[in-house]
N, C-alpha and C positions, 0 to 999 in steps of 0.2 A: 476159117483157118486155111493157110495154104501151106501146106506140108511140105512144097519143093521153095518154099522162101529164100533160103540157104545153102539152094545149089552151084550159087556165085560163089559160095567158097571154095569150091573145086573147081573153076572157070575161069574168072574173073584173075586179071594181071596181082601179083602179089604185094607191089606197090600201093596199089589203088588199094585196097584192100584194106591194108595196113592202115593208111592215113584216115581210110573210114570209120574203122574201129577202136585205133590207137586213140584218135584225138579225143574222139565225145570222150574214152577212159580215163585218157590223162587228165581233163578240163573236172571231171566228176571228182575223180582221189584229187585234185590241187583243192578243188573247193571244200570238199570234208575235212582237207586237214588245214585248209584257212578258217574252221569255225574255232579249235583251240587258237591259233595265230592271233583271229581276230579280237578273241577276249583280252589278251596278253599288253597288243595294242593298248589298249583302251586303258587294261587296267596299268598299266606299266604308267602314264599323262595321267591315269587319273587316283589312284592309287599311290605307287610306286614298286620299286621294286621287289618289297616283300612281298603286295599284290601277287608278283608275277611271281616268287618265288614259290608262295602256294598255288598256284595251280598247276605249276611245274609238280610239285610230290603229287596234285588228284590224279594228274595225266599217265600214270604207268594205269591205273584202275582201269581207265575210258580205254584204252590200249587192249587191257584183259577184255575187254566186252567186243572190242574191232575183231579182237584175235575167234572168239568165237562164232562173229557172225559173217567172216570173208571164209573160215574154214567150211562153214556150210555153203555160203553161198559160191563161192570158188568151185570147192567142190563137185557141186548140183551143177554150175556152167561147164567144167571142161568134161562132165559126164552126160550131159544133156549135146553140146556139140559134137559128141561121138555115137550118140545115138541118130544123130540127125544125120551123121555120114553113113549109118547103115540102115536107115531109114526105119529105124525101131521105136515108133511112136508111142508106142505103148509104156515103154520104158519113161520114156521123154516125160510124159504128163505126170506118172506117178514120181517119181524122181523131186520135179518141183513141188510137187504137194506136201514130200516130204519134206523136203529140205525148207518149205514154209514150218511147218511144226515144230519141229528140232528146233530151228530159229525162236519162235515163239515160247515155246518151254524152259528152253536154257534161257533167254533175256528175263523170265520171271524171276527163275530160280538164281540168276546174279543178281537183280537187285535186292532180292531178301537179303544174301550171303552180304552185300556192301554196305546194306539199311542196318544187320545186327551187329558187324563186325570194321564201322568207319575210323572209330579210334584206332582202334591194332592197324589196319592200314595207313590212316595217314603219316604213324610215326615207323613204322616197317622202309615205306617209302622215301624215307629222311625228313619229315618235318624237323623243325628246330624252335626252339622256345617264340621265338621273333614273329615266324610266320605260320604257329600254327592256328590261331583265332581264324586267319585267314583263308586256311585251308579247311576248316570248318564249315564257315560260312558255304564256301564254294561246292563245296561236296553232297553236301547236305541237299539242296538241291538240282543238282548234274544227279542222282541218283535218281529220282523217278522219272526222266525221261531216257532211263538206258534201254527200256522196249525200243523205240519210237527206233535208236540210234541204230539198235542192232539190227532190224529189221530193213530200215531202209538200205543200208550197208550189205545186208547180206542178199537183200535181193535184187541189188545193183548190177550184181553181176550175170543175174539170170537173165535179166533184163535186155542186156548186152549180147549175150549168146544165143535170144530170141530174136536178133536182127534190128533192135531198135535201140542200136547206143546212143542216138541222138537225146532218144525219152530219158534213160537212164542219166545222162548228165542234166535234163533237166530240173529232175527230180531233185539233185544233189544242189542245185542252183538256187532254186526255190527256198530251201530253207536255207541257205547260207542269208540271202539277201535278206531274209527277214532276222536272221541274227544280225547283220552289219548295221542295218537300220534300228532295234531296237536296242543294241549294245551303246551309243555314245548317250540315248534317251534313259536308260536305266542308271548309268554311272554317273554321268553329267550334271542330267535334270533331275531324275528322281533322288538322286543323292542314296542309290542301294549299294554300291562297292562291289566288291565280288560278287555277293549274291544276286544283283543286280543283272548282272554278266552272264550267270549261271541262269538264272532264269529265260532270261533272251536265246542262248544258247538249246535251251528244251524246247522251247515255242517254235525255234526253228527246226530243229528236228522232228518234232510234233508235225509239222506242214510237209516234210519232205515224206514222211511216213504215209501220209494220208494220199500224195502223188501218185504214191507205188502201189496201194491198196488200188486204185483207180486204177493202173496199166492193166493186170491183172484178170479184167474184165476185157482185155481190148487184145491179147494176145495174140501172135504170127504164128507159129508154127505147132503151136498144142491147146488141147483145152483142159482147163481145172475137171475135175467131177468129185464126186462125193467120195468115190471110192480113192482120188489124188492123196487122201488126207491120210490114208490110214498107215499106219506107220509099218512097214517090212524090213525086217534084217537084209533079205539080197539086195534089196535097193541104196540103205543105209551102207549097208558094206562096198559099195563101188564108192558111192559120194565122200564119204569124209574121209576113206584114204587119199582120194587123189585132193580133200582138201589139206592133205598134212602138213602140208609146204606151205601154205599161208599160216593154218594156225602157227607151228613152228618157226616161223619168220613172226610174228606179231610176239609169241610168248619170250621168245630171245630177246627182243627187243624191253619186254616189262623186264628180263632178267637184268640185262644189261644197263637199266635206267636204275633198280633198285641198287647194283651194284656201287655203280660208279655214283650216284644220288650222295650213299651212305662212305662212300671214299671220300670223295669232295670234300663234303664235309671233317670227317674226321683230318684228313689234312689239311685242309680249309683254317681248322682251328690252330691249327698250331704255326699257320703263315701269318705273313700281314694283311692277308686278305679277309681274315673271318672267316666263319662257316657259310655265308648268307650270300657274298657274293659269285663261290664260284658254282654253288647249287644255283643260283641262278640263274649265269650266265649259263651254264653246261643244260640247262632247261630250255633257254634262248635258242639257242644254238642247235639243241635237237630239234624243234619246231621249223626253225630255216631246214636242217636238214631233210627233215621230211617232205617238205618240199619236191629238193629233189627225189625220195627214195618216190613220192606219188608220182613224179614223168617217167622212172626207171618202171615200176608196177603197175603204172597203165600200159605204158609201151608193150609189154608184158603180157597181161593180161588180154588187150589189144589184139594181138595174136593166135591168144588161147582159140577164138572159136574156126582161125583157118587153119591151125595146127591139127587140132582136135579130129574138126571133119575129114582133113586130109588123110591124115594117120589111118582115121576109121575106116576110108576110104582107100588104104593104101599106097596114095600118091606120095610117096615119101620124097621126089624132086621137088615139088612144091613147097612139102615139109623143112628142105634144108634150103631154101631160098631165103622162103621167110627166117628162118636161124641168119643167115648173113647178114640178110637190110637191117634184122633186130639189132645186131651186135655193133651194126658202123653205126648205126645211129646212137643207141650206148654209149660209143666212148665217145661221141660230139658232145652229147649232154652234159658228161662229166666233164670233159674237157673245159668248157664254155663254166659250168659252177666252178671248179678249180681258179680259174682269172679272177671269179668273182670274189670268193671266198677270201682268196691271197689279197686281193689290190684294194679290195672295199670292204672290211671286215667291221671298222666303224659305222660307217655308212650305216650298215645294215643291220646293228648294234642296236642306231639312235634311233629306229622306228621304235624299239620296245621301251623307251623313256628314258631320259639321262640318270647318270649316278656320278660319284665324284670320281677324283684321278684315279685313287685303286680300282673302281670299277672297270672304268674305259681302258686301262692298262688290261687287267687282266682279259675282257673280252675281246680286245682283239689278236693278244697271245692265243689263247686258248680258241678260237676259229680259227685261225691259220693253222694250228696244228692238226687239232681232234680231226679234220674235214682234207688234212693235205693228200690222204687215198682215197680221193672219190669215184678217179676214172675207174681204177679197179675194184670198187665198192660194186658201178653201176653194172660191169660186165658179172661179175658173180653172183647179183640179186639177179637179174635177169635169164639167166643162163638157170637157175635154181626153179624160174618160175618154167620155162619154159620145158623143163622135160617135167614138170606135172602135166603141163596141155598133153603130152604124150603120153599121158598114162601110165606114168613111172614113180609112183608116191614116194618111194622106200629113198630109190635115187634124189629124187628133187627133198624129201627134207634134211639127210644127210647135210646133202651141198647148204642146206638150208641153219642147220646147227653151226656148222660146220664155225663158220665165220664168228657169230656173237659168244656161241657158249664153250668151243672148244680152243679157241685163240683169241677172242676179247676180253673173257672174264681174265682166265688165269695171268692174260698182259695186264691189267687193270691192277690186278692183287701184285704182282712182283716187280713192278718197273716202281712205285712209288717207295717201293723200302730201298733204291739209290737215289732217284730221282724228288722224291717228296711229290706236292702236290704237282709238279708237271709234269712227273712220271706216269701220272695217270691219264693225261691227257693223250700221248704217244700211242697207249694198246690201242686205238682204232685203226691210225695209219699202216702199226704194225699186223694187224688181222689182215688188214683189207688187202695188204700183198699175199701174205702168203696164199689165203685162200682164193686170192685169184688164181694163183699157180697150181692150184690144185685142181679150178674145175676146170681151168683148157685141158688138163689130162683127161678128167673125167668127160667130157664133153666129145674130143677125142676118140674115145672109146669108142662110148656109145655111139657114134656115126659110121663107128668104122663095121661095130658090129651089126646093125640096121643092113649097111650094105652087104655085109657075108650071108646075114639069113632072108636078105630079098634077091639075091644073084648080080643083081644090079640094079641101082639106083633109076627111077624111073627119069628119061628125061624131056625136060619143060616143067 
């Protein structure tokens, strides 16, 4: 073990840094949330679109199980990179040991909860008469491989803050590729439909899980022991507040999909479009989105462990370097999806399988809008993640609500009793501004006041 592994984060140009630990992050979340993408694919050409419109209602579920295993593991990294800046190793090993456990405990105890109670969710989520066989199928099994999912996930990110983001996107690589391989072999060849999809999709996570079991043994800067395992409240209690802000950003997001799922719908029915189409599309559509929300939370994330150390270590100029490069690179990102979003909204429609004129009408109304505040999406996700690296839970999940449940839902419920079903489409754009305008205040602040209670900002 080399305990000074990680002294480049207090050294080392912030640039460099960044691109080290940003990319493997970013390459790892695009590939985890290309394993739903990929099934959708497939099933959209092989299936159709009811296909895709059931696994759009499984996806808030697999959503709930991310939500709890990025809050441990989130957590355990940006509390593990502050122990590495005050060289508290001690802390460091048992930390991961917990946050292995928690992981493991809660992944049982959701699949029990999803194995007894699949009905009441799939139609909680909007199933509708058309598609729910389908959502069956699919569910039924995507349920026992939700260990495999939340474990690799959640320990991706420890992964990362132990200096090896390279392994850590591996890991996520691995079993994507064996879903993309065995996903057109199951639907195609074997003629299984969804569940076809859904089995491929476990196997693959099944293989990414077993990667990270392996790292684990091959560890930089700590080692497991018997005593890692045993579960302590002080330990617990540093980890999963500074994870609040992930889970909190994943649980808004289930809110906001059963929300708008079960709007859709309802005014769905009462349009020319059906219920079926615009739950579908608006399922589409979040899956492209997530996309981007994985370069904005790797970016993110990315940063957590030179933030972390730095903070720990006091070097707060370092700390507000890395805040700038994050944020101009932010609004490129969004920038550059915003072009896409508006010029090609078809385009990038006809990967998930054709549907007739109402369909293609309505999805590329409803991408151009739902998605038309992304630059300001990408700065206020970011900006939310990056004062948990600094050890500010209460702050970063605020910012973290903020957006989905305190100005998307309630736009969601009251733009549609003028607007009908396109009114519903509007509450994103309209969240995504306000709440940008709220964290540069907040954001603001907090730097102003870092600098009052350090005298002066350190400089380099």
């Amino acid at each position: 073990m080399n305990e000074n592994a990680n002294t480049i984060l207090g050294e080392a140009p912030v640039g460099r840094l960044m691109l080290r630990f940003s990319i493997p992050g970013i390459l790892s979340l695009l590939i985890a949330a290309l394993y739903n993408m990929v099934d959708q694919i497939f099933i959209g050409h092989g299936v159709g679109y009811l296909g895709n419109g059931a696994t759009n209602v499984v996806y808030p579920a697999t959503v709930i199980a991310l939500a709890l295993s990025i809050m441990v593991g989130n957590g355990c990294a940006a509390y593990l990179s502050i122990c590495q800046g005050r060289n508290d190793h001690e802390s460091s090993h048992k930390s991961v040991g917990n946050g292995i456990m928690v992981t493991v405990l809660s992944s049982l105890a959701l699949t029990v909860l999803f194995a007894a109670f699949s009905e009441q969710i799939l139609w909680g989520f909007g199933a509708t008469e058309n598609n729910i066989p389908y959502a069956r199928d699919y569910f039924r099994y995507i349920i026992p491989g939700i260990p495999c999912y939340m474990f690799q996930n959640s320990m991706n990110a420890i992964i990362r803050a132990d200096g090896s983001p390279r392994f850590a996107m591996m890991a996520t690589v691995s079993g994507c590729i064996a879903n993309m391989i065995l996903d057109p072999v199951a639907i195609f060849v074997l003629d299984m439909g969804v569940a076809g999809a859904a089995i491929a999709t476990v196997i693959g996570q099944l293989l990414g899980a077993v990667v990270t079991v392996w790292y684990f043994f091959h560890t930089k800067t700590f080692r497991l022991q018997r005593s890692s395992f045993r579960l302590q409240g002080n330990i617990l209690g540093k980890i999963l507040p500074l994870g609040a802000c992930s889970l909190l950003t994943q649980v808004s997001t289930v809110i906001v999909l059963a929300v708008m799922n079960n709007i859709l719908v309802h005014y769905g029915t009462m349009s020319e479009y059906g219920p079926d189409i615009p739950l579908t599309v608006y399922g589409i559509i979040m899956k492209i989105f997530s996309l981007v929300t994985s370069v904005i939370i790797g970016l993110a994330l990315g940063t957590q462990p030179i933030v972390g150390y730095n903070y720990g270590a006091g070097k707060f100029g370092r700390m507000k370097d890395t805040f700038k490069k994050m944020v101009y690179v932010e609004v490129g990102i969004g920038l550059a999806s915003l072009a896409v979003f508006e010029f090609l909204p078809m385009q990038i429609m006809g990967l998930f399988g054709e549907g007739d004129v109402l369909y293609q009408e309505f999805a590329v109304t409803a991408m151009r809008i739902y998605l038309s505040g992304i630059v300001f999406y990408c700065v206020q996700r970011g900006c939310a993640i990056f004062l948990q690296s600094m050890g500010k839970p209460a702050l970063s999940a605020a910012l973290s609500l903020l957006r989905d449940i305190l100005l998307n839902i309630p736009a969601a419920f009251l733009l549609p009793l003028r607007a009908g079903l396109m009114g519903a489409l509007y509450s994103a754009p309209a969240a995504d501004v306000v709440s940008f305008l709220i964290t540069i205040a907040v954001m603001k602040h907090t730097f102003k006041k870092i600098t009052m209670n350090t005298g002066k900002a350190e400089k380099g």
